[in-house]
C-alpha positions as CSV (number, residue, x, y, z in Angstrom):
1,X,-27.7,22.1,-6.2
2,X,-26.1,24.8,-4.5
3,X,-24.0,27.0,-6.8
4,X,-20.5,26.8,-4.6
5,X,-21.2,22.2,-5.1
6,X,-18.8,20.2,-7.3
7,X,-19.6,18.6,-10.6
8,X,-16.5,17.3,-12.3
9,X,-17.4,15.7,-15.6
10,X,-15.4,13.6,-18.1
11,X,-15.5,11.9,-21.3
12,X,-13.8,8.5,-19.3
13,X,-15.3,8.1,-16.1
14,X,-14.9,4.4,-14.2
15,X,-18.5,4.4,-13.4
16,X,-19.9,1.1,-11.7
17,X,-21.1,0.0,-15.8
18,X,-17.1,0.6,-16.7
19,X,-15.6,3.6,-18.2
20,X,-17.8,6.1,-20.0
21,X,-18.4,9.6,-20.0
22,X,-20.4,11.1,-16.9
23,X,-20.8,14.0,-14.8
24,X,-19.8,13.2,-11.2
25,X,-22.2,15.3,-8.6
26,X,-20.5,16.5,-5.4
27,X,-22.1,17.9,-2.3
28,X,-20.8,17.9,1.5
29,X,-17.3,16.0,0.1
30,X,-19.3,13.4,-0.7
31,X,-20.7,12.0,-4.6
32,X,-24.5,12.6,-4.4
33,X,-25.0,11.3,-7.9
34,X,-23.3,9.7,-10.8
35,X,-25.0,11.0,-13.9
36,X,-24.6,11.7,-18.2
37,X,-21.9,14.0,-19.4
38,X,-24.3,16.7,-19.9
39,X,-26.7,16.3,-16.8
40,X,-25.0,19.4,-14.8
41,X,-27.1,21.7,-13.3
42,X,-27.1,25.6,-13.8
43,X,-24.9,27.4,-11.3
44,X,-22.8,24.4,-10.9
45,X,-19.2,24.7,-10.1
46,X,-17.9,22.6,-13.2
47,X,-14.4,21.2,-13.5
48,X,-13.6,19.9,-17.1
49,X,-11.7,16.5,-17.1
50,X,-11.8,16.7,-20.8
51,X,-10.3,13.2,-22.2
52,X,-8.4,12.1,-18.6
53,X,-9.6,8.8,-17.3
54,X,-11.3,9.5,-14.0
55,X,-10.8,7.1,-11.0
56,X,-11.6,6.8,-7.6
57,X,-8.5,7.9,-5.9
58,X,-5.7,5.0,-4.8
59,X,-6.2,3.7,-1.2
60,X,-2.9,1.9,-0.1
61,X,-2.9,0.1,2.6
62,X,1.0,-1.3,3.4
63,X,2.8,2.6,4.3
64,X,5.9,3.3,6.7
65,X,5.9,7.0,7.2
66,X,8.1,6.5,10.2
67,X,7.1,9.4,12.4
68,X,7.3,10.3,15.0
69,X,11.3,9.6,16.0
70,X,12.4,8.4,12.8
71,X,11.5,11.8,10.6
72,X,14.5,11.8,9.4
73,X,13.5,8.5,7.3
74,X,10.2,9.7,5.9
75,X,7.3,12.0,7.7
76,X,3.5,12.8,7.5
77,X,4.0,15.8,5.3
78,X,6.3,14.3,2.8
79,X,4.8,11.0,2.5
80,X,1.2,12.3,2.2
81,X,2.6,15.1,-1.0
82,X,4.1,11.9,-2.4
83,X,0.7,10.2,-2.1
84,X,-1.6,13.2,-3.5
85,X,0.9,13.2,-6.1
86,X,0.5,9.8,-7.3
87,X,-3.5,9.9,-6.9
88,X,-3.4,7.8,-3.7
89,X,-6.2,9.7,-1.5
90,X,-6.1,7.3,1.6
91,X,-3.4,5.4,3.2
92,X,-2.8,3.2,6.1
93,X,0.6,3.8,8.4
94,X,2.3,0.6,9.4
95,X,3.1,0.4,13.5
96,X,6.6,0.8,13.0
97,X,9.5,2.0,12.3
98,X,8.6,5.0,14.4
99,X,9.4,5.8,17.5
100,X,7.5,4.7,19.9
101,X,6.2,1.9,17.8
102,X,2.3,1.8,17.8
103,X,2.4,-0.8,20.1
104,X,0.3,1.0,23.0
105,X,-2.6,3.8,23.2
106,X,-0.1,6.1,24.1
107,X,2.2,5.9,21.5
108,X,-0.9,6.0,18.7
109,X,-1.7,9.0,21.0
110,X,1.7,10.7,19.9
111,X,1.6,9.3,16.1
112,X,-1.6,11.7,15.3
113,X,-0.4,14.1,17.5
114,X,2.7,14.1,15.0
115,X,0.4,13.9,11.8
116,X,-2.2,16.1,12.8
117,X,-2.6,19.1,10.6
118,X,0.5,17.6,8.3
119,X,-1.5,15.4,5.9
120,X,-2.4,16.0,2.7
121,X,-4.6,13.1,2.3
122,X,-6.7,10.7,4.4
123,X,-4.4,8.7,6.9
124,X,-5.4,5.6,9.8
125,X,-3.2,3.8,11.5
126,X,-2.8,0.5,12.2
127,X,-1.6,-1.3,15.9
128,X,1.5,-3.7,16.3
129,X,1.6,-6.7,17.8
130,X,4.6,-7.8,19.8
131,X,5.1,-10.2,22.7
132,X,4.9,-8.4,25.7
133,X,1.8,-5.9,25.0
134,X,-1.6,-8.6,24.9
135,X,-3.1,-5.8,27.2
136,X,-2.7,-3.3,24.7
137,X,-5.0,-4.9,22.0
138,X,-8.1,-4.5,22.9
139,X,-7.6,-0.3,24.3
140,X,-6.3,0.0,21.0
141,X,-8.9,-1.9,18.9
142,X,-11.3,0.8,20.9
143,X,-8.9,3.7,20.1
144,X,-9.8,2.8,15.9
145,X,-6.8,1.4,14.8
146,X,-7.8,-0.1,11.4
147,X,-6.3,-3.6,12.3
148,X,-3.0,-5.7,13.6
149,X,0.9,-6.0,12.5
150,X,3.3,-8.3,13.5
151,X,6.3,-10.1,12.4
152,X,7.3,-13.8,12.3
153,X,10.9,-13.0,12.2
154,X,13.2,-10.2,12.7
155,X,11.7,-6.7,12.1
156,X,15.1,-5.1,11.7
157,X,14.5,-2.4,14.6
158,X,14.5,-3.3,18.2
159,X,11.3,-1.6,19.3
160,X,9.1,-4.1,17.6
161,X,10.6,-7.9,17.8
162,X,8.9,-10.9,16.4
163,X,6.1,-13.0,17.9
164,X,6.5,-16.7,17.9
165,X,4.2,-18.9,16.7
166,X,3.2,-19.3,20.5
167,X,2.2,-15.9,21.0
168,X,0.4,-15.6,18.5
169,X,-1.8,-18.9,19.0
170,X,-2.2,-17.9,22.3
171,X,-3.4,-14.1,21.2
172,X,-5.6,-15.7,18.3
173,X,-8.8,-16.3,20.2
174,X,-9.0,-12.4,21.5
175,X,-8.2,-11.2,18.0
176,X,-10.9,-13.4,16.9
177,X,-13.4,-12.1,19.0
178,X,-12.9,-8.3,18.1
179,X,-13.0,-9.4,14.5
180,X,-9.8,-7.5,14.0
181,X,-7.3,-8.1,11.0
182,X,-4.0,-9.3,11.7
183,X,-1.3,-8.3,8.9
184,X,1.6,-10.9,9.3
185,X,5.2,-10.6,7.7
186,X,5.1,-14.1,7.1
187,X,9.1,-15.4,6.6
188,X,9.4,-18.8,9.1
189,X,12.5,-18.1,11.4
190,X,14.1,-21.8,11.1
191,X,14.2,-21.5,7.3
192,X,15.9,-18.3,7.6
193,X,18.5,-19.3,10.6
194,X,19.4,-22.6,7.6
195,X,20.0,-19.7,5.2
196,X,21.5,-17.1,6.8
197,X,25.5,-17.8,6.3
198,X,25.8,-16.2,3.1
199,X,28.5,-17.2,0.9
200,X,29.2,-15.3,-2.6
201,X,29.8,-11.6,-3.6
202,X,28.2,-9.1,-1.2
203,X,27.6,-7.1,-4.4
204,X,25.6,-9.5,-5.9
205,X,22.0,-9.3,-5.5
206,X,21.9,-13.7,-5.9
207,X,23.9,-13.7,-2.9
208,X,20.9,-11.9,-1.1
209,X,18.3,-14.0,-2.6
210,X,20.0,-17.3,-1.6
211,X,19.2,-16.6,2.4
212,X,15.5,-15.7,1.8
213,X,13.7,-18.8,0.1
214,X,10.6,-19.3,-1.4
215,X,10.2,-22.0,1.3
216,X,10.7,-19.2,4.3
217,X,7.2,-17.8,2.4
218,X,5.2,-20.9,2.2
219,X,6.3,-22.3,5.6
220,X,5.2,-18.9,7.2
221,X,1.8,-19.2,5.1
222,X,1.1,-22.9,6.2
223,X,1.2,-22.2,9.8
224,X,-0.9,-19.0,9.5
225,X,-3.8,-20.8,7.4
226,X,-3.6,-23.6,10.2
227,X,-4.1,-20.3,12.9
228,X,-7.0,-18.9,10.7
229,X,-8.7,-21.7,10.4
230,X,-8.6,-23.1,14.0
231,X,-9.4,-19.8,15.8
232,X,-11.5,-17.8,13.2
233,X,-9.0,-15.2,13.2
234,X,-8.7,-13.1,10.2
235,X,-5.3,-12.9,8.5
236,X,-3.7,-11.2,6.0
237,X,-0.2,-12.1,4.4
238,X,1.7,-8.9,2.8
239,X,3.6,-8.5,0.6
240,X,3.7,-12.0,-1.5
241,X,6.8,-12.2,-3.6
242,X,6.0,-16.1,-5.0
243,X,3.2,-17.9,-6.6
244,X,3.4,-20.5,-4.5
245,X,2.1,-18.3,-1.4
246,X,-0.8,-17.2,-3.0
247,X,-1.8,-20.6,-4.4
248,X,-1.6,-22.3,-0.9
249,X,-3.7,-19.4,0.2
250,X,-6.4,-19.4,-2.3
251,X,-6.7,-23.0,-1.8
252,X,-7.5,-22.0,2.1
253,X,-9.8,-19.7,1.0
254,X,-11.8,-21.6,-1.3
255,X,-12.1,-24.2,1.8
256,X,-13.8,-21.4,4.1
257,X,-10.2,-20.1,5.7
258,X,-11.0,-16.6,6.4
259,X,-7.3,-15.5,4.8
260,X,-6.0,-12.7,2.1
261,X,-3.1,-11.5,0.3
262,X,-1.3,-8.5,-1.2
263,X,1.4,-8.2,-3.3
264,X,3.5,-4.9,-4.5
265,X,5.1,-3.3,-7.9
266,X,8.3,-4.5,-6.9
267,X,7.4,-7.7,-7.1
268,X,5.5,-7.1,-10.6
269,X,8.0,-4.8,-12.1
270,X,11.5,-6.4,-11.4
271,X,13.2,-9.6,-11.7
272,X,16.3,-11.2,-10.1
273,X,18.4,-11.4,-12.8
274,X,17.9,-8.0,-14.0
275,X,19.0,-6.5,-11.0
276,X,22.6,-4.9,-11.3
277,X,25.7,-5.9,-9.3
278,X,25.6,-3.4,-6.2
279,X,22.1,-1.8,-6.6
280,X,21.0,-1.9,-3.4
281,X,18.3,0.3,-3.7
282,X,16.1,-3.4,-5.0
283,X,16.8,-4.7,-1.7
284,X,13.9,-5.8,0.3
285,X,12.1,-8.9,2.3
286,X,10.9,-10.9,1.0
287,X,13.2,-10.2,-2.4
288,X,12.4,-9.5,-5.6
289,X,12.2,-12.7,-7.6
290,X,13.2,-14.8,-10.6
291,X,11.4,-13.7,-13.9
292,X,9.0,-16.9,-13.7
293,X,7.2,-15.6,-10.5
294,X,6.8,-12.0,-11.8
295,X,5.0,-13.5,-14.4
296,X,3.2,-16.1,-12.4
297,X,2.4,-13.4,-10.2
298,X,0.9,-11.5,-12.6
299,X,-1.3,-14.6,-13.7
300,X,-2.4,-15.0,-10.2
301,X,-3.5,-11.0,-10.1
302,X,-5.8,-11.6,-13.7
303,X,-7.2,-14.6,-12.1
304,X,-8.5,-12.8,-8.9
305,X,-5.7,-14.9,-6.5
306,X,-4.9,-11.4,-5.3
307,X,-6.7,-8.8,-3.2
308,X,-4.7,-6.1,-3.4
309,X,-1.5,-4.8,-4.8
310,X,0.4,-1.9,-2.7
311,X,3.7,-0.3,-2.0
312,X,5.2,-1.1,1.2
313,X,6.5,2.1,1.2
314,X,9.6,1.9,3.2
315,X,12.2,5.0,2.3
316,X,15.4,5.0,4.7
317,X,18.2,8.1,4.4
318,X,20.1,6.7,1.6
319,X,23.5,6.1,3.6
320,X,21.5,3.2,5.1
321,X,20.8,1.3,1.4
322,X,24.8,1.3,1.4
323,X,24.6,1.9,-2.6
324,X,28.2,3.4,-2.5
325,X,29.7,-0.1,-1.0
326,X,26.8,-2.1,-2.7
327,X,26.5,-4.4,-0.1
328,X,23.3,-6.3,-0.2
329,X,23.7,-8.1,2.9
330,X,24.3,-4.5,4.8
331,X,21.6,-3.0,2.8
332,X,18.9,-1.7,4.8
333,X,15.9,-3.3,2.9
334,X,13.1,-1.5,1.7
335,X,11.8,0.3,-1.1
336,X,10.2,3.3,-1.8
337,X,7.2,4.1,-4.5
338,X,4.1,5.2,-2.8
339,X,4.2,8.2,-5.5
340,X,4.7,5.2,-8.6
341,X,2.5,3.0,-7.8
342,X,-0.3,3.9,-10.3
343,X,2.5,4.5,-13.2
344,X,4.6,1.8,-12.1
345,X,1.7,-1.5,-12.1
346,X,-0.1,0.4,-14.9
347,X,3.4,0.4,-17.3
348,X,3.4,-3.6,-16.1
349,X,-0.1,-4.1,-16.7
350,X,-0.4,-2.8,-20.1
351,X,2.8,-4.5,-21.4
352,X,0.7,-7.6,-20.6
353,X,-2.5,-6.9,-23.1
354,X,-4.8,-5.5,-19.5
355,X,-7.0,-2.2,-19.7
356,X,-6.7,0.3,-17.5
357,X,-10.3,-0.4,-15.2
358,X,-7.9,-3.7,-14.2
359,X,-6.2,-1.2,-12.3
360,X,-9.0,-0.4,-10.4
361,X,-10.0,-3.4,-8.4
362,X,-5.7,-4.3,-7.9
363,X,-5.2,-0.4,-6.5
364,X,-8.4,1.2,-5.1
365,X,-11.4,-1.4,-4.4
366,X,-9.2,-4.0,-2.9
367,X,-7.4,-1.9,-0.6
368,X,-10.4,-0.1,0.5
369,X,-11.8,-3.0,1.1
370,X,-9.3,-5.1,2.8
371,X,-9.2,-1.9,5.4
372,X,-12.6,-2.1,5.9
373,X,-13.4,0.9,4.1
374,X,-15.4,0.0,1.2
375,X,-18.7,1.5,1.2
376,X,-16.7,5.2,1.7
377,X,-13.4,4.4,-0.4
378,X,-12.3,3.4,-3.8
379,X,-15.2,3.5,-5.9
380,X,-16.9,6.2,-7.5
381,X,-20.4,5.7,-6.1
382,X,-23.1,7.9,-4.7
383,X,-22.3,8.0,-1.3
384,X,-18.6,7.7,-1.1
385,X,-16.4,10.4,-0.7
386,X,-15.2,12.1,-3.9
387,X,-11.7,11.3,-3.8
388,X,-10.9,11.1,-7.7
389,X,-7.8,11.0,-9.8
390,X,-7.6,12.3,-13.0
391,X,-4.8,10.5,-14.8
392,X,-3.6,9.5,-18.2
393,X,-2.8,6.6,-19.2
394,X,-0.5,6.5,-22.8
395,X,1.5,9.5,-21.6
396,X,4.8,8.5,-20.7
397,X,8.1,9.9,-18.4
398,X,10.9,9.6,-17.0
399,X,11.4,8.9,-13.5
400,X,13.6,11.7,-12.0
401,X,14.8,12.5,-8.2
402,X,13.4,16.4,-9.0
403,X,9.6,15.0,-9.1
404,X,9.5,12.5,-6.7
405,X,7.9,14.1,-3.3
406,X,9.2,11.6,-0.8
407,X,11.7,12.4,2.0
408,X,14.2,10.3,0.2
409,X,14.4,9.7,-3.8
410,X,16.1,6.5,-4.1
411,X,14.3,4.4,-5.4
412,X,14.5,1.5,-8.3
413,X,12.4,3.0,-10.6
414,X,14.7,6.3,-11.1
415,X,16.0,6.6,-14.7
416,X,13.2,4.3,-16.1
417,X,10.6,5.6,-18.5
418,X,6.8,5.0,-17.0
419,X,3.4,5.2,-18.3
420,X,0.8,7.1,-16.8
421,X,0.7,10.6,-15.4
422,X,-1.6,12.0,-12.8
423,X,-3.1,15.3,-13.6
424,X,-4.8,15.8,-10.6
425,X,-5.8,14.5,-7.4
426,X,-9.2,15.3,-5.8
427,X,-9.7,14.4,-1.4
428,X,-13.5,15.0,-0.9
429,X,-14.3,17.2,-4.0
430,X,-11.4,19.3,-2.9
431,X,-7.8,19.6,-5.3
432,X,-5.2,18.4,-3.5
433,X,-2.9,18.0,-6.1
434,X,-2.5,19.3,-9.2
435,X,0.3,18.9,-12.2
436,X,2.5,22.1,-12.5
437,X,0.9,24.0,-9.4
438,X,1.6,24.6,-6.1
439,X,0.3,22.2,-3.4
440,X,-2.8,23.5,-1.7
441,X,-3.1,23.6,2.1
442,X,-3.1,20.0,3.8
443,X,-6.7,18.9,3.8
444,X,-6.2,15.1,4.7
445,X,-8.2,13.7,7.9
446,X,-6.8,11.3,10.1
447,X,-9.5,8.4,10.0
448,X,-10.5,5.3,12.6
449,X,-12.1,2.4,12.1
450,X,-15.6,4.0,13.5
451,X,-15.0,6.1,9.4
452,X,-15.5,2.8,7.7
């Protein structure tokens, strides 16, 4: 081994065999070998994880960083700090809210123009698909977009409206034949237009839940499992707040339907009656739940119902959550946690008797997988890159606007106390992220499909 390689060695290494201790062997960014704690070679560049558990680094899949033309929202440099910051290594950016939405080869053209040079971690992109640009997705399949967005009902921004469920049996077949993934925010339109007269306090987060139902989830679901299975098409649902959804997909699934699912620490970490009068920073779509389907939900994650779980990190300038008038129905809804996702589903997880490795397949080999990136992400393995975390798990904090790295800090979890802190996060053998020192030059690659 050449003296300026890598070996990073700890006494609790996730290893294929589970944790144990290991020495980690790194050469060309990539892990060469997985060995014993005490198999490092003279001359070796050795970093000490002493008693930190060592995991591949977070991939999440579900990210809005908004630029270009909405930087003032959330950017490539601020979103990719937050993300070294809370061990995520790789990250997939949603088709919109940026402007030009990455609806065309042009406009993906501009996004890594925007990002290139910015990122501190590993970032793809992924295509939208809206009514009037079936031309666009095959050039854009070919340009390495890591798969397809669309809505089923509003978006909230103008540049990327809804399909119908027309569009999208007519666009099924072509999708089908590229193989691509389709991501669908799957809320049906007609059960949304029956609930959308609110009545009630505007402060009151019920009032908000009452005009997105469970039954706006399961609708959407039914018709996309009838689309999957009659075209071959392979569909993923995001962001699942209710049991029900994920039980009518694993049912499809176990019947050959060629179907997945995520859900997000929101949805595991909050409930709807807990949520105070005003606080609009919970605000989302689909909402944030009764108690009974966080804990269903959690069920269906320990029984393998779910592939993934990821943030949906959506941060808007803070004037547009409304929080001063409280107004849930005027909220903009999304929520922002792409730095808290480790802590945030870790703090859940071990409330509810799981071990840490759990975390592993929910935040790293799922994600990594679902994006098609598996045999070079989320897994410390000979052969994939040596992203790693170095985290730990019983220390605890407080969630405070001072730490958080995103554009904008608002964000549910502020003022509550979390377990887990990341120590360090490694992209490719290389420290990109560290706890207490200053953030090293932005190393992060902007990746394709052809990466996988």
């Amino acid at each position: 081994m050449p003296v300026n390689e890598m070996v990073l060695r700890g006494s609790q290494v996730l290893t294929a065999d589970g944790l144990r201790a290991a020495s980690i062997h790194v050469s060309g960014g990539q892990i060469g070998r997985v060995r014993g704690f005490d198999q490092v070679p003279r001359g070796a560049n050795l970093v000490e994880a002493g008693d930190a558990l060592v995991f591949p680094g977070l991939v999440d899949t579900h990210v809005h960083v908004n630029e270009p033309g909405r930087a003032d929202w959330e950017g490539f440099a601020s979103a990719t700090r937050a993300a070294a910051a809370g061990g995520v290594t790789t990250l997939l950016d949603m088709p919109l809210n940026s402007i030009p939405a990455t609806t065309s080869v042009a406009a993906l053209e501009a996004k890594r123009a925007a990002a290139r040079g910015r990122c501190a971690v590993d970032t793809g992109f992924l295509g939208g698909l809206v009514p009037d640009n079936a031309g666009e997705v095959i050039p854009l399949h070919s340009a390495g977009v890591f798969g397809f967005k669309c809505f089923l009902c509003p978006s909230g921004v103008d540049e990327f409206p809804a399909v119908s469920p027309a569009d999208l049996r007519q666009g099924a077949p072509a999708l089908a034949a590229l193989d691509a993934l389709l991501m669908v925010h799957a809320e049906w339109p007609p059960v949304l237009e029956r609930h959308a007269a609110a009545s009630g306090d505007r402060r009151s987060y019920a009032t908000w839940l009452a005009t997105r139902p469970v039954e706006a989830e399961t609708e959407a679901v039914r018709f996309l499992i009838d689309l999957a299975r009659g075209s071959g098409l392979r569909v993923h649902v995001v962001h699942a707040s209710a049991v029900e959804t994920v039980e009518l997909i694993g049912a499809a699934r176990a019947a050959g339907v060629r179907i997945t699912v995520e859900t997000c620490p929101h949805y595991l970490g909050f409930a709807a009656e807990e949520i105070p009068a005003g606080a609009t920073e919970y605000k989302c779509a689909p909402p944030i739940r009764e108690a009974r389907q966080r804990e269903a939900l959690w069920d269906a994650l320990a029984r393998g119902r779910l592939d993934a779980v990821v943030s949906d990190h959506s941060p808007v300038p803070p004037g547009m959550k409304r929080r001063e008038e409280g107004d849930f129905l005027g909220a903009w809804g999304g929520i922002a946690s792409l730095q808290l996702r480790l802590p945030a589903v870790w703090t859940e997880a071990r409330a509810r008797g799981h071990a840490p490795e759990r975390l592993a397949k929910w935040l790293c080999e799922g994600p990594a997988r679902l994006a098609g990136l598996g045999g070079r992400k989320g897994a410390i393995a000979p052969g994939s890159d040596a992203d790693l975390v170095l985290w730990r798990p019983e220390e605890e904090f407080v969630v405070d606007e001072s730490m958080l790295r995103h554009r904008h800090r608002l964000t549910p979890w502020l003022g509550r106390t979390l377990a887990g802190v990341v120590e360090a996060t490694y992209l490719r053998g290389e420290r990109v992220y560290a706890r207490g020192a200053a953030d090293p030059p932005a190393r992060g690659r902007l990746l394709t499909r052809f990466d996988s």
